[in-house]
N, C-alpha and C positions, 0 to 999 in steps of 0.2 A: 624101256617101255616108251607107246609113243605114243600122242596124243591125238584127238579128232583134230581135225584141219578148220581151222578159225578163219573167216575176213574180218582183218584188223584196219584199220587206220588212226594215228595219234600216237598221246603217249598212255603207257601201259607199265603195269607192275604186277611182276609173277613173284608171290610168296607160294613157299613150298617147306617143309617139314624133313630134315632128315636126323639119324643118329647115324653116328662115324664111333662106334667105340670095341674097344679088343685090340689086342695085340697086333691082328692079320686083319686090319684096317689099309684098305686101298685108298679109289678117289671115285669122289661121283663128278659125276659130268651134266650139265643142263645145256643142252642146244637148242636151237632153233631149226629150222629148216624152211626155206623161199620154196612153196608150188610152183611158182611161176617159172624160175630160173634151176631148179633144182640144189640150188646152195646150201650148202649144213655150214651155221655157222656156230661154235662154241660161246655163251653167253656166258656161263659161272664154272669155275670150279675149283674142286677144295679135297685135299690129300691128309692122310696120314688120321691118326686116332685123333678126335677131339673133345673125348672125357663120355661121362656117361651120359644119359636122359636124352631128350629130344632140344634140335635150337631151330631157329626158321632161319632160312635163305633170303634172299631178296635180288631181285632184277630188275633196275628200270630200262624200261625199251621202247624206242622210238618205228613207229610204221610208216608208209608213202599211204595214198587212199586206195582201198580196196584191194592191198597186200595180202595174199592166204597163204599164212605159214599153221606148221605142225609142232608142238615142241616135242623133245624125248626127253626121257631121264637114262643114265647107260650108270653103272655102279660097278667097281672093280675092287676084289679083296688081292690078298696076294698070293692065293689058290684058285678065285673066283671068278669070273665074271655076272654081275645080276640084272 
């Protein structure tokens, strides 16, 4: 999934919500991605089952002034891609 395209500058902090739980528990993935330069860079991520219910994420991130990046979320079982 990918998000609207933000102008950032500073610092910033992306919480986010996921559950990782079952057997055929992949990895989710949070990137970022630079408009300007076209870069996708990996910010977080977390593999393998990690019990039941919901836990939050957290990213802190640093921008230059008037940076426009997009983030995605990419989520992978071991059957799936989501």
């Amino acid at each position: 999934m990918h998000l609207s395209t933000f102008s950032v500058a500073g610092d910033y902090c992306l919480n986010f919500a996921y559950s990782m739980f079952g057997r055929e528990t992949g990895s989710l993935n949070v990137y970022y991605k630079d408009e300007s330069s076209g870069e996708q860079s990996l910010m977080w991520s977390l593999t393998g089952e990690q019990g039941e219910g919901w836990a939050v994420g957290s990213v802190n991130m640093k921008f230059r002034q008037g940076q426009k990046v997009r983030f995605g979320f990419a989520g992978q079982s071991q059957r799936h891609h989501c």
